[in-house]
C-alpha positions, -999 to +999 in steps of 0.1 A: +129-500-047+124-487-014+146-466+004+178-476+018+179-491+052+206-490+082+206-522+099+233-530+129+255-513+151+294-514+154+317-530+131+284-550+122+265-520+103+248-524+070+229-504+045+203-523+027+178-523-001+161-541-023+160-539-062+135-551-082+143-566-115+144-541-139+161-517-115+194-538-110+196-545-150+194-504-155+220-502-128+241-528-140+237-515-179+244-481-169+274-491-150+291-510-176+286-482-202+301-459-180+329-481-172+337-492-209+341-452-212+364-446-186+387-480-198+383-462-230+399-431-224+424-450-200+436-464-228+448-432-244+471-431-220+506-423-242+534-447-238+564-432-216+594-448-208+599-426-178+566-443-166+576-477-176+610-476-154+596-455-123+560-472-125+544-439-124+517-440-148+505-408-170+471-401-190+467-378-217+474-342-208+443-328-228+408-332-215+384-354-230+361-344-261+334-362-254+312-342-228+303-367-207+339-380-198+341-345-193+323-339-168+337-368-152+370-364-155+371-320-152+399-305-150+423-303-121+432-266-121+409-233-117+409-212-150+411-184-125+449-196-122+473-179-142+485-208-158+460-229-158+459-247-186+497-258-181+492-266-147+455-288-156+473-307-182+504-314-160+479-322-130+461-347-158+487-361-167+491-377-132+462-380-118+438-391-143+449-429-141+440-426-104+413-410-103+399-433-134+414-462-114+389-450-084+359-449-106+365-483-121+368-497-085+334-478-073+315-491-106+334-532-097+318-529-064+284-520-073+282-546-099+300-572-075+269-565-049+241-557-070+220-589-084+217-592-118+178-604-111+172-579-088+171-589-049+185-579-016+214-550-014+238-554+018+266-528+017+292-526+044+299-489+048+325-487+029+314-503+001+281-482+005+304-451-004+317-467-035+283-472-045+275-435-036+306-421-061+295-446-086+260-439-088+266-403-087+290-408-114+263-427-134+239-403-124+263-371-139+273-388-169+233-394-181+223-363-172+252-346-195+238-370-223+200-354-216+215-320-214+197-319-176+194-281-163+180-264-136+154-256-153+140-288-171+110-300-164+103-328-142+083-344-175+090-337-209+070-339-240+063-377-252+080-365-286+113-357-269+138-380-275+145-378-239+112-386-221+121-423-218+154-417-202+147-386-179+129-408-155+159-430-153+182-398-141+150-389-118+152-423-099+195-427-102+186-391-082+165-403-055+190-436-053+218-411-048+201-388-020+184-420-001+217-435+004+234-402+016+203-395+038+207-433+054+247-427+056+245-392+074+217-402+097 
């Protein structure tokens, strides 16, 4: 892939790239993982009749235990706060389903606009920003599972589990900053 492109002026801008084969299936793969996760935990969502009359959904009030919906889904209140972990959970409770909804949207558009084979990327801009929150959610949630730091290297030893995969989170990286580079230019 090369970098992303602005093409257009106006109400007729695009951003475009292209993907080659094995880049759009990673995408696409990683994608779908993520969003299986999110409908996962969506599904915890407890049943409330207050919700069923009003139409205001709730999601569970606790955080997730798995660390990568964690990191996507943190939680909504400072532990600085006094009552923090009241307020979080009460803060969770509504706005997880929306914020869950967003990321499911973000993750429908990139897989709506990215070629299964591989091929030519044009992204209105605002569907360029959903792919921006969706890679960079992508991009989080593998770097949790590698257990990314500051200080890993940029190559790891062939007998760590993670060698094959840390290039992956290198380029979802490089994805992420060439389309914010192209948007903010």
């Amino acid at each position: 892939m090369k970098a992303w492109k602005r093409q257009g002026r106006g109400d007729r801008v695009r951003y475009v790239a292209v993907l080659e084969r094995p880049e759009a299936s990673v995408l696409r793969g990683l994608m779908g993982q993520v969003e299986q996760m999110l409908t996962g935990r969506g599904a915890e969502s407890p049943d409330d009749e207050l919700a069923a009359l009003t139409g205001i959904r709730t999601g569970p009030s606790t955080p997730p235990d798995d660390p990568v919906l964690a990191r996507l889904l943190p939680d909504f209140a400072s532990s600085a706060e006094e009552d923090a972990g009241e307020l979080s959970a009460a803060l969770r409770s509504v706005r997880e389903p929306e914020l869950i909804e967003a990321k499911q949207a973000a993750i429908a558009t990139v897989l709506a606009t990215c070629p299964p084979g591989g091929g030519r990327v044009e992204l209105a801009p605002s569907q360029a920003e959903e792919w921006l929150a969706a890679v960079n959610d992508v991009r989080l949630a593998l770097g949790v599972a590698l257990e990314v730091t500051e200080d890993m290297p940029e190559q790891l030893p062939a007998d760590d589990p993670r060698a094959d995969h840390l290039p992956v989170y290198h380029w979802l990286t490089w994805l992420q900053d060439s389309l914010v580079t192209t948007l903010t230019a």
